[in-house]
BATI-8660 format. One record per residue (C-alpha): x, y, z; residue number from 1. Coordinates in steps of 0.2 Angstrom, whole numbers. Layout:
<recs>
+-------+-------+-------+-----+
!     u !     v !     w !  nr !
+-------+-------+-------+-----+
!     X !     Y !     Z ! NUM !
...
+-------+-------+-------+-----+
</recs>
This chain:
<recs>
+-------+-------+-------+-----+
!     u !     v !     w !  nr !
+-------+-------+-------+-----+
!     0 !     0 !     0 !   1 !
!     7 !    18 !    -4 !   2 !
!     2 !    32 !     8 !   3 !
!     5 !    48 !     2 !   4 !
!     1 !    67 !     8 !   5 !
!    -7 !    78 !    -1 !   6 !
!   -15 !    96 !    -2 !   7 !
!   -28 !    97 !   -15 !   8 !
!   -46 !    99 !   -15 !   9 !
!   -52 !    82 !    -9 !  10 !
!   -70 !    83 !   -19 !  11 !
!   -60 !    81 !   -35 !  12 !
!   -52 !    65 !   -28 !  13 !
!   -55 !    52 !   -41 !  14 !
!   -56 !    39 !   -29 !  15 !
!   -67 !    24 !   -22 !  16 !
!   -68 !    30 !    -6 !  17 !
!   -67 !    46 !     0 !  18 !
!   -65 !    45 !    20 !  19 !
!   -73 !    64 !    27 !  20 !
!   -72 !    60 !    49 !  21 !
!   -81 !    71 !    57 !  22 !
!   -82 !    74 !    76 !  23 !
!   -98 !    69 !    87 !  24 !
!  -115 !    79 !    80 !  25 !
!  -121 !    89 !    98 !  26 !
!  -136 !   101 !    90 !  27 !
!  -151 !    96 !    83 !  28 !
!  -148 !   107 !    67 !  29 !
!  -130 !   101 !    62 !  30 !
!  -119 !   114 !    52 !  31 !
!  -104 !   113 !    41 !  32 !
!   -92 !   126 !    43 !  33 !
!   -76 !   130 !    32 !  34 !
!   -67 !   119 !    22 !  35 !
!   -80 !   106 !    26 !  36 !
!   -93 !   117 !    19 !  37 !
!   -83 !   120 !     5 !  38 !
!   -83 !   101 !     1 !  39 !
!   -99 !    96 !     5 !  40 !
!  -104 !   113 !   -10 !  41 !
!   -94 !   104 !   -23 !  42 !
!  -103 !    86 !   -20 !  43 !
!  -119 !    94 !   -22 !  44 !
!  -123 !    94 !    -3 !  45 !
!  -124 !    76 !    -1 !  46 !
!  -115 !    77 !    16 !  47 !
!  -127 !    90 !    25 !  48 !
!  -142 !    82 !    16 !  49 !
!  -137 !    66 !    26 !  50 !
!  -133 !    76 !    42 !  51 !
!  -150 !    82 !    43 !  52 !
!  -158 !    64 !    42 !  53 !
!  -149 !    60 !    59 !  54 !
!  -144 !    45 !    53 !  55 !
!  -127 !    49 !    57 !  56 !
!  -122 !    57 !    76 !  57 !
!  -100 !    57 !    72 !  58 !
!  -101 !    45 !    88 !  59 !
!   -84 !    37 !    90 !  60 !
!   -84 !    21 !    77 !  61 !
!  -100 !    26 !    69 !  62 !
!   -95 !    27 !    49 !  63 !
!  -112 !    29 !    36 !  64 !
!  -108 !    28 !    16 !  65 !
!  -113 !    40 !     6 !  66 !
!  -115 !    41 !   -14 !  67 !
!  -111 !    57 !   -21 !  68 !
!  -121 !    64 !   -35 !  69 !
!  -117 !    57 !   -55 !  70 !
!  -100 !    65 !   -61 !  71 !
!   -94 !    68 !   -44 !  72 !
!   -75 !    61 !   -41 !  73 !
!   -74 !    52 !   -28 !  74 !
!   -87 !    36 !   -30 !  75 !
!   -91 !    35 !   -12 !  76 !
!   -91 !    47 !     3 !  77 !
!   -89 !    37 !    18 !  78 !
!   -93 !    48 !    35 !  79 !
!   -85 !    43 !    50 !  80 !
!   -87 !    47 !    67 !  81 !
!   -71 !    54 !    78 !  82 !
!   -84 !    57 !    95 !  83 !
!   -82 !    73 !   106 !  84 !
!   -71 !    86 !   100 !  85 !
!   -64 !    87 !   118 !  86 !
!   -58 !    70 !   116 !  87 !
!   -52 !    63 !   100 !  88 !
!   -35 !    57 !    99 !  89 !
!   -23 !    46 !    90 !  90 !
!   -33 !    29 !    90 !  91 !
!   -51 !    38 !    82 !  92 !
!   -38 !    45 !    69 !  93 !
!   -32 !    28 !    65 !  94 !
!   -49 !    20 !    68 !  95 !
!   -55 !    32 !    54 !  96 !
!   -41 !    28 !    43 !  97 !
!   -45 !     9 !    45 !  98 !
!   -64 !    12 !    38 !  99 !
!   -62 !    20 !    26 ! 100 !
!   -49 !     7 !    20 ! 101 !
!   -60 !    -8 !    24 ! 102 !
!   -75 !    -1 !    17 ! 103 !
!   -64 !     2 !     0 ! 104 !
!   -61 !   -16 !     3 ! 105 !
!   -77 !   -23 !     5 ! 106 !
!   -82 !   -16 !   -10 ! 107 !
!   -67 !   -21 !   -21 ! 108 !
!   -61 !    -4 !   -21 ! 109 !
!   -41 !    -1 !   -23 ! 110 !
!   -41 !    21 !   -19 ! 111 !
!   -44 !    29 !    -2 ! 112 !
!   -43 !    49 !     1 ! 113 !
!   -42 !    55 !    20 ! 114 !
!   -47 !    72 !    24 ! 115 !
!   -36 !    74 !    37 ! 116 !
!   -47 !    85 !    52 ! 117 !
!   -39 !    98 !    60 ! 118 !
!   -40 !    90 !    76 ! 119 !
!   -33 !   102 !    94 ! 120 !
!   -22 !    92 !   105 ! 121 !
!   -12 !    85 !    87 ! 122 !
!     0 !    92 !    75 ! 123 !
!     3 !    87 !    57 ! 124 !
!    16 !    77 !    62 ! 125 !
!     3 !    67 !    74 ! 126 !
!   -11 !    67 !    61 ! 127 !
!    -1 !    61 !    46 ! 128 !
!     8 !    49 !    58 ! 129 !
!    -9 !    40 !    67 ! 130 !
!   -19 !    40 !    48 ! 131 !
!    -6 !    32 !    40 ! 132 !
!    -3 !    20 !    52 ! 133 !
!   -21 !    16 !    53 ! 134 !
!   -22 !    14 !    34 ! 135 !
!    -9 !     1 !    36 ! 136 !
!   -17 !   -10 !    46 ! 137 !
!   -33 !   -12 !    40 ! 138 !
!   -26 !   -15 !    24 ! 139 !
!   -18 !   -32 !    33 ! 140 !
!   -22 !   -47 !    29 ! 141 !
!   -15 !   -64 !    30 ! 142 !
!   -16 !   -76 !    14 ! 143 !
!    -1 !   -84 !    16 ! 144 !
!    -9 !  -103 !    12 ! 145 !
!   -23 !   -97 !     1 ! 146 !
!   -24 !  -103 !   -17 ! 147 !
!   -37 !   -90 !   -22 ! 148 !
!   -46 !   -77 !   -14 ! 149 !
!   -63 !   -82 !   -10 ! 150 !
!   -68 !   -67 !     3 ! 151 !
!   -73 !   -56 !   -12 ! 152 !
!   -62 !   -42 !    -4 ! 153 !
!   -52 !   -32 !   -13 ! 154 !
!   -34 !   -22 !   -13 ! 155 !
!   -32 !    -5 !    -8 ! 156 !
!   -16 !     0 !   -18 ! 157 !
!   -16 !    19 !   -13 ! 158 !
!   -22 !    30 !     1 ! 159 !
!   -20 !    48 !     1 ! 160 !
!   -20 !    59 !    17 ! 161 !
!   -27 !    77 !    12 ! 162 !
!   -22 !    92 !    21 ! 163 !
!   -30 !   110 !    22 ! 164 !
!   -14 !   117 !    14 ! 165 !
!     3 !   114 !     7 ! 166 !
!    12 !   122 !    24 ! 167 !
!     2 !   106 !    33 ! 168 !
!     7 !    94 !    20 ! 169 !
!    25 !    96 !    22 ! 170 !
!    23 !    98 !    41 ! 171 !
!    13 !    80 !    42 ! 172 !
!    25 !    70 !    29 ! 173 !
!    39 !    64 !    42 ! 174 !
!    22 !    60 !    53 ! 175 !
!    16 !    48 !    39 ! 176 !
!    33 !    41 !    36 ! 177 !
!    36 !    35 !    54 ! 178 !
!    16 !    30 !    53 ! 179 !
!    20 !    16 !    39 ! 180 !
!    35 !    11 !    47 ! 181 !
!    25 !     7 !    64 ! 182 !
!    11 !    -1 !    54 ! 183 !
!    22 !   -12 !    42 ! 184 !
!    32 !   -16 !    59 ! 185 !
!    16 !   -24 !    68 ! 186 !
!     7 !   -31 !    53 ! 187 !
!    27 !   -40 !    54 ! 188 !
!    21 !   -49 !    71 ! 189 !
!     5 !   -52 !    64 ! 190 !
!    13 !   -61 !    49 ! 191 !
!    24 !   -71 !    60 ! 192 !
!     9 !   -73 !    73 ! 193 !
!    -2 !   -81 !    62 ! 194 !
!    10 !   -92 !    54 ! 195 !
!     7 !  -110 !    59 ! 196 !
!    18 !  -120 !    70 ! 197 !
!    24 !  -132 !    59 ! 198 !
!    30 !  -118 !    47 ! 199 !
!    39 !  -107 !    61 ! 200 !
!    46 !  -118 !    76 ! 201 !
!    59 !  -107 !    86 ! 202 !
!    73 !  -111 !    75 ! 203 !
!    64 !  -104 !    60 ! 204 !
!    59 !   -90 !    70 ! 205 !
!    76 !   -85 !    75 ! 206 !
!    82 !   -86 !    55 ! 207 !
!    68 !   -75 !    51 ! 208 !
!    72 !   -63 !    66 ! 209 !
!    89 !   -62 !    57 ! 210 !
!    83 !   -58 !    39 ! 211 !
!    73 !   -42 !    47 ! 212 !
!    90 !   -39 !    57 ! 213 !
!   100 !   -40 !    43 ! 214 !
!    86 !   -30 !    31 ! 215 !
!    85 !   -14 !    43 ! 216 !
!   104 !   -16 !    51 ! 217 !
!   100 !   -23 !    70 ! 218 !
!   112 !   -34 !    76 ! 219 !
!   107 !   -50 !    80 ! 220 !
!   113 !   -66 !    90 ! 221 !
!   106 !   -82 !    93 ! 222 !
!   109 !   -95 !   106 ! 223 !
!   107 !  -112 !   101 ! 224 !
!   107 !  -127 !   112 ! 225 !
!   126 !  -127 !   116 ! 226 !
!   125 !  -108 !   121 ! 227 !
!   110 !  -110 !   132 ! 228 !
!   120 !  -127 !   142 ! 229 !
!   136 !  -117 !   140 ! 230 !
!   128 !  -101 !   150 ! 231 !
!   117 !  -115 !   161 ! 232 !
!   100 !  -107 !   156 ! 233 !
!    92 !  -122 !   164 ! 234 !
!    73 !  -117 !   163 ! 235 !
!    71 !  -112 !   143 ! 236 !
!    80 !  -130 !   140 ! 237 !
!    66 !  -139 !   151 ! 238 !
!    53 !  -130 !   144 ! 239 !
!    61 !  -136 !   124 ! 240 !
!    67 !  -153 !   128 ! 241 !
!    50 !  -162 !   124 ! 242 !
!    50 !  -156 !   108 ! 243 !
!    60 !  -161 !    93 ! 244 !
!    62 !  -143 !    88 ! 245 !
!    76 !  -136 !   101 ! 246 !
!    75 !  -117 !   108 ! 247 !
!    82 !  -103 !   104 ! 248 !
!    85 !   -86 !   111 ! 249 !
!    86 !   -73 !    98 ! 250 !
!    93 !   -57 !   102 ! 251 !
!    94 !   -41 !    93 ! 252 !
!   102 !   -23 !    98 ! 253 !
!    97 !    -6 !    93 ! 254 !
!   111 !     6 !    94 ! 255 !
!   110 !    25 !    90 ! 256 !
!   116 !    32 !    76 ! 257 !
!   139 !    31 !    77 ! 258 !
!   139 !    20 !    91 ! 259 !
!   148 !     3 !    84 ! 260 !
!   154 !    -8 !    99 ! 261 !
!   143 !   -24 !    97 ! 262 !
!   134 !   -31 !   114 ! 263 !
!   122 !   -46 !   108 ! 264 !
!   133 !   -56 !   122 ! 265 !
!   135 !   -54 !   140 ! 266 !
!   152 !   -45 !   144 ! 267 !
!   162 !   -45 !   162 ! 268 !
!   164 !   -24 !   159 ! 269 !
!   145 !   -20 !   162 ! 270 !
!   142 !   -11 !   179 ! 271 !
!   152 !     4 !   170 ! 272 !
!   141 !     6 !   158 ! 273 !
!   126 !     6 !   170 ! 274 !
!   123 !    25 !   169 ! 275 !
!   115 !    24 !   149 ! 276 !
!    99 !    18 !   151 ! 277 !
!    99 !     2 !   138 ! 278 !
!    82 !    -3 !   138 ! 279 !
!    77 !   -21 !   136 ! 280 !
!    61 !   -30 !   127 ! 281 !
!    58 !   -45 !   130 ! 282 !
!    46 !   -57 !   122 ! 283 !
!    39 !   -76 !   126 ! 284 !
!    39 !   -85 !   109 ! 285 !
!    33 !  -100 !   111 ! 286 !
!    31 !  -106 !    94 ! 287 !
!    17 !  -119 !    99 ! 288 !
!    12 !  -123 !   116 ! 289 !
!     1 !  -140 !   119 ! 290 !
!     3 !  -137 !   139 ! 291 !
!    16 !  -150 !   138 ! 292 !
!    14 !  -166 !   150 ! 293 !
!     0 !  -155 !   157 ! 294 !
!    -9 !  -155 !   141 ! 295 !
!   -21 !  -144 !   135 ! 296 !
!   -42 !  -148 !   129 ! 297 !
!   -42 !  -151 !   110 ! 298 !
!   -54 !  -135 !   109 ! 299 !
!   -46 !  -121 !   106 ! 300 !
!   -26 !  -128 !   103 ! 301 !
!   -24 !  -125 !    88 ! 302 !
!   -23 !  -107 !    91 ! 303 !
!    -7 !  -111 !   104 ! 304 !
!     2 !  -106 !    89 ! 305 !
!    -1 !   -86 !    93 ! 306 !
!    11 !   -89 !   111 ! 307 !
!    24 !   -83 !   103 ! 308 !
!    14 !   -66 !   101 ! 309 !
!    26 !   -59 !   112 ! 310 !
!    39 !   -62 !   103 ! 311 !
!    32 !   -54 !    86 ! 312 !
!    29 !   -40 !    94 ! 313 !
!    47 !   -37 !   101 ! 314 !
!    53 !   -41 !    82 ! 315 !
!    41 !   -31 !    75 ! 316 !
!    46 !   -16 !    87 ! 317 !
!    63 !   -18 !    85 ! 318 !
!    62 !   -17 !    67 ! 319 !
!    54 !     0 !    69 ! 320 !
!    68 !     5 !    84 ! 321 !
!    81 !     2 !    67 ! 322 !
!    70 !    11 !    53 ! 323 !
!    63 !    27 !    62 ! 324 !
!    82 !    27 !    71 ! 325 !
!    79 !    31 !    91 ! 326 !
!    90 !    38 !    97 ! 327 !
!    89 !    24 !   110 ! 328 !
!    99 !    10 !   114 ! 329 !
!    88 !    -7 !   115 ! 330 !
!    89 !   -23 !   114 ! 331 !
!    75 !   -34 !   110 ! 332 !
!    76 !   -53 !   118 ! 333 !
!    64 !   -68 !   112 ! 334 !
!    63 !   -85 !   121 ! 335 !
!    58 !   -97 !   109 ! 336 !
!    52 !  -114 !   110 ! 337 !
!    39 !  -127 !   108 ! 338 !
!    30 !  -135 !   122 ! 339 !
!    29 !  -152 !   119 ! 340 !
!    24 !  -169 !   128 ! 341 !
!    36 !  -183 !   122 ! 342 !
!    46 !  -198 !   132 ! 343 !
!    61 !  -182 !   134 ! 344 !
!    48 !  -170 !   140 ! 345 !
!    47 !  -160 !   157 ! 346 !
!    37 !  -167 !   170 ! 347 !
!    27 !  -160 !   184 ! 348 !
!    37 !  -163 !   200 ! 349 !
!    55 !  -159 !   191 ! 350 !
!    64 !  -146 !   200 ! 351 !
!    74 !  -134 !   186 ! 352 !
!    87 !  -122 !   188 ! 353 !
!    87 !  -106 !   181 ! 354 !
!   100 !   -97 !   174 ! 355 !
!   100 !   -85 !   192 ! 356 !
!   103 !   -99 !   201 ! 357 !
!    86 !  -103 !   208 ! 358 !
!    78 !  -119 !   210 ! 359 !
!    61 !  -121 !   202 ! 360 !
!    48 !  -136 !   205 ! 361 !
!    37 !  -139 !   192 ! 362 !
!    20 !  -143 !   197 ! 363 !
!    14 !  -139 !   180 ! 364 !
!    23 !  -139 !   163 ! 365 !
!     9 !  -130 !   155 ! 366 !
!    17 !  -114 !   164 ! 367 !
!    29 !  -115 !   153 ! 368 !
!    29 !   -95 !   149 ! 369 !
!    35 !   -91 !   164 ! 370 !
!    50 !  -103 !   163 ! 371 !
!    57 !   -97 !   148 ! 372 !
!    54 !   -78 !   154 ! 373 !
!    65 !   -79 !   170 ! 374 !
!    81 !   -85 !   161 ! 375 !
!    77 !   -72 !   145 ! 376 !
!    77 !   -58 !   162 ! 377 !
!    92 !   -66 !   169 ! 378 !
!   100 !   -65 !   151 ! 379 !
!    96 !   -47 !   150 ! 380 !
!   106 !   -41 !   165 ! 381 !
!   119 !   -50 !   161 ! 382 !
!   120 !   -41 !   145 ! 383 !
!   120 !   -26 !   155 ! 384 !
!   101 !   -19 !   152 ! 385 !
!    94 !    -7 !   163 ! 386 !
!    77 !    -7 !   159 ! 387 !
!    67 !   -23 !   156 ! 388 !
!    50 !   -24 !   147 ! 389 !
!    43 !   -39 !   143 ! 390 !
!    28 !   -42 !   133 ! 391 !
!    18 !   -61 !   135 ! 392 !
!     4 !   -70 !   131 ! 393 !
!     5 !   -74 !   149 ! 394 !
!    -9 !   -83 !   160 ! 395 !
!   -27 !   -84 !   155 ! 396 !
!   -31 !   -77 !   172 ! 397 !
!   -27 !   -59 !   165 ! 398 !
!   -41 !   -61 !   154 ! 399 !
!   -53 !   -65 !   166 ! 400 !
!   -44 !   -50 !   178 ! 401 !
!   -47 !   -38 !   162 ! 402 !
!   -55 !   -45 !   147 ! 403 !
!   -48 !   -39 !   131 ! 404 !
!   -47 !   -22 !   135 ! 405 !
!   -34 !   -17 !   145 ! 406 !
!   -18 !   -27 !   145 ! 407 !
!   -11 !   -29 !   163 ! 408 !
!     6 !   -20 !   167 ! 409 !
!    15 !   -26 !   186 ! 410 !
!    31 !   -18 !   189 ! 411 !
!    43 !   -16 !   202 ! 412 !
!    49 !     1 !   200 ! 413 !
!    33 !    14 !   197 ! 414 !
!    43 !    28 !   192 ! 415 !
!    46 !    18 !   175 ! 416 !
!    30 !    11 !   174 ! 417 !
!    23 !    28 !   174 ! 418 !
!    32 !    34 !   160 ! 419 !
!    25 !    19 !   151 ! 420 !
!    10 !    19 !   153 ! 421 !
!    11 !    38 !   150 ! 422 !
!    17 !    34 !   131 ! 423 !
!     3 !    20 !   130 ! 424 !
!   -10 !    32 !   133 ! 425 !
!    -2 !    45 !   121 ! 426 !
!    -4 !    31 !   109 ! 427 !
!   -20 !    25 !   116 ! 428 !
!   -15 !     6 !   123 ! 429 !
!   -27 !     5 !   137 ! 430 !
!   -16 !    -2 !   150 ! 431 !
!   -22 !    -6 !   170 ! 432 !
!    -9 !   -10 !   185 ! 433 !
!    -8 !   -23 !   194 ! 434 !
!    -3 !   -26 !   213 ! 435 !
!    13 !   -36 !   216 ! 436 !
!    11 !   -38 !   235 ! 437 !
!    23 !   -47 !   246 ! 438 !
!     8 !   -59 !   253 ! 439 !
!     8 !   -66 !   236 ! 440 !
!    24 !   -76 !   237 ! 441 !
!    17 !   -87 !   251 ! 442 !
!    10 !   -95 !   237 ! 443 !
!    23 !   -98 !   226 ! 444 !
!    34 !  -107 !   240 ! 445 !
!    40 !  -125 !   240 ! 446 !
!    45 !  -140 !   250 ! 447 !
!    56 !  -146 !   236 ! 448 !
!    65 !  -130 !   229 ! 449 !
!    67 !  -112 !   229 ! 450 !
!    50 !  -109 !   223 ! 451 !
!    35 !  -116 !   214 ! 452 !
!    32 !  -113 !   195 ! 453 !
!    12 !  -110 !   197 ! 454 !
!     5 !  -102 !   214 ! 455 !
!   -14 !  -111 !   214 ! 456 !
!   -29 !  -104 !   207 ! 457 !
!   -32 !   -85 !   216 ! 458 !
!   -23 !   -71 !   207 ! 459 !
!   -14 !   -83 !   195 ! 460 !
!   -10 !   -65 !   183 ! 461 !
!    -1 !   -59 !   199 ! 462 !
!     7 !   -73 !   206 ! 463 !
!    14 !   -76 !   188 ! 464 !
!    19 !   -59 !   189 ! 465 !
!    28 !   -61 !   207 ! 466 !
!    37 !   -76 !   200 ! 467 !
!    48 !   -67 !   188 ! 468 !
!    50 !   -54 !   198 ! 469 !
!    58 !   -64 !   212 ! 470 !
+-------+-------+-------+-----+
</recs>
């Protein structure tokens, strides 16, 4: 998909979709006012017309298709909803942008204009940014293994984000620019998320976390089986030893622009360096996870193939750290493996030890998540990282904690988690935090080892939470 900025009058848009958001309709006598006005003059006054039925209100996620009168450019006028004024961000932008696009699709349509709304609490930069990476991924789709397509959907080639003005156009370029980047970076997780297990076990994972390292110029390191032994990572290799497709942890580094010294591998000069925040993401990729000797129902495994989402996402965002160069130094770290039940499997009752040091009972191997975590944490500070994030499809009992609307963030030091969930609400991740109290470890202790892998059923998010933390 091309996404490009432009300034021209968008009623002369030869397009299959022009996209016109509007924000949430307060009065009983709606009004178009400015370049809106303008616009909805050269369609004939299709878009006021409408207005006045009521059948469209701007509510947030509200769109209504419109047909403009014969001759007009654009073939369809699609009018979607941003809410209150007061309160549209970055997510109704991209929300917007995704419409427009899927209701191009839907009808087989391959052109989308944007008008870009002037919208308070955002720049250009923003605007160009949030519609271009909305554009993006609703233009995603996965076809991988199809030999035809039989959804009747069509291809949208080209989207064009129109601004009020050339001065806004230039302004909101480098905002679309860093938009597809972020877009093409996640629909990358969602490629490699979707892939099925028997095409992407870890090692193939880790080849294909080397291709985009090597395509956008991350470093990269991956530890195979020797290397994990050799630096007695004891808890990933239990988790992979059931499975005839070993692990692997794939690492790969993110340096500002000039800065050349190569740290994919532990070094013993580390505490010097301390000072320079080197931030660390973390991702569980567990490529296929059957819940091991613990198996899991038939209903529903088949989708075990998305526990490495964790791990997409860190690719995917490390990607993006290389293309829109950050001026940051991270290092993204995926534990992968499959889950396996097999005569060389894991059992429940083994006691592990972790790379720290630790001794683990295992009481059930399908808490495998957590296993593979706490050697990828210990892995990090030995690589010197400061600041660990990691990102896992961890526990169903978040789901039940939250649903699929907030994703549920624990932390031991608040003053970065603030910052975080600062830049998720900028970007409108809804995020919720968790407690992490002492009481919680009671349930993690054990008569065997240093600690249990699974804390019984009551506040399983948290006690998965205070198992890597400790």
């Amino acid at each position: 998909m091309q996404v490009t900025v432009e300034s021209y009058d968008p009623a002369r848009a030869a397009v299959d979709v022009l996209a016109v958001p509007l924000f949430q309709i307060e009065s009983d006598k709606p009004r178009l006012a400015g370049r809106y006005a303008a616009i909805d003059r050269a369609l004939g006054g299709r878009i006021s017309a409408t207005l006045r039925t009521g059948d469209f209100r701007g509510k947030r996620g509200e769109s209504l298709l419109v047909y403009p009168e014969p001759g007009a450019a654009p073939r369809r006028i699609l009018l979607v909803g941003l809410g209150p004024e007061a309160s549209a961000d970055a997510e109704a932008l991209r929300r917007a942008a995704g419409a427009a696009v899927g209701a191009a699709a839907a009808r087989r349509g391959g052109s989308v204009a944007v008008l870009a709304p002037f919208v308070r609490r955002l720049r250009p930069p923003a605007l160009g940014q949030a519609l271009s990476e909305g554009a993006i991924l609703a233009g995603y789709r996965y076809d991988a293994y199809h030999t035809r397509n039989e959804d009747g959907r069509g291809v949208v080639s080209s989207v064009a984000l129109v601004f009020d003005g050339a001065a806004a156009a230039r302004a909101a370029r480098p905002g679309r620019d860093a938009g597809v980047v972020l877009g093409e970076s996640q629909n990358l997780a969602r490629d490699l998320s979707n892939a099925p297990a028997n095409a992407l076990p870890p090692a193939a994972l880790a080849l294909e976390a080397e291709r985009v390292a090597k395509e956008v110029g991350l470093r990269s390191h991956v530890l195979d089986v020797a290397e994990l032994r050799r630096r007695k990572l004891g808890a990933i290799l239990a988790v992979g030893q059931g499975s005839e497709n070993p692990p692997r942890m794939i690492v790969l580094e993110h340096r500002p622009h000039g800065s050349s010294r190569r740290r994919t591998q532990p070094s013993k000069k580390t505490s010097a360096r301390r000072r320079v925040p080197k931030i660390c993401l973390i991702g569980k990729g567990i490529t296929f996870d059957s819940g091991g000797i613990s198996i899991k129902p038939g209903a529903g495994m088949h989708e075990m193939k998305h526990d490495m989402s964790g791990g997409a996402a860190v690719i995917g965002a490390l990607r993006a750290a290389a293309l829109l160069k950050l001026p940051l130094h991270v290092v993204g770290i995926v534990a992968a493996a499959e889950n396996m039940p097999s005569g060389a499997a894991y059992r429940p009752g083994d006691v592990v030890t972790a790379g720290s040091g630790k001794t683990i009972e295992v009481l059930n191997t399908d808490a495998e998540g957590r296993l593979i975590l706490i050697d990828t944490l210990t892995y990090a500070q030995r690589l010197g990282c400061t600041h660990l994030v990691d990102a896992a499809t961890l526990t169903g009992a978040i789901v039940v904690a939250l649903g699929d609307v907030n994703v549920g963030a624990f932390t031991n030091n608040e003053a970065f988690l603030g910052k975080l969930l600062a830049a998720a609400k900028i970007e409108g991740e809804k995020m919720w935090q968790m407690p992490m109290d002492e009481e919680y470890k009671e349930q993690l202790k054990s008569q065997f080892a240093d600690l249990h892998n699974i804390g019984g059923r009551p506040a399983g998010s948290i006690t998965a939470a205070t198992f890597l933390r400790d």
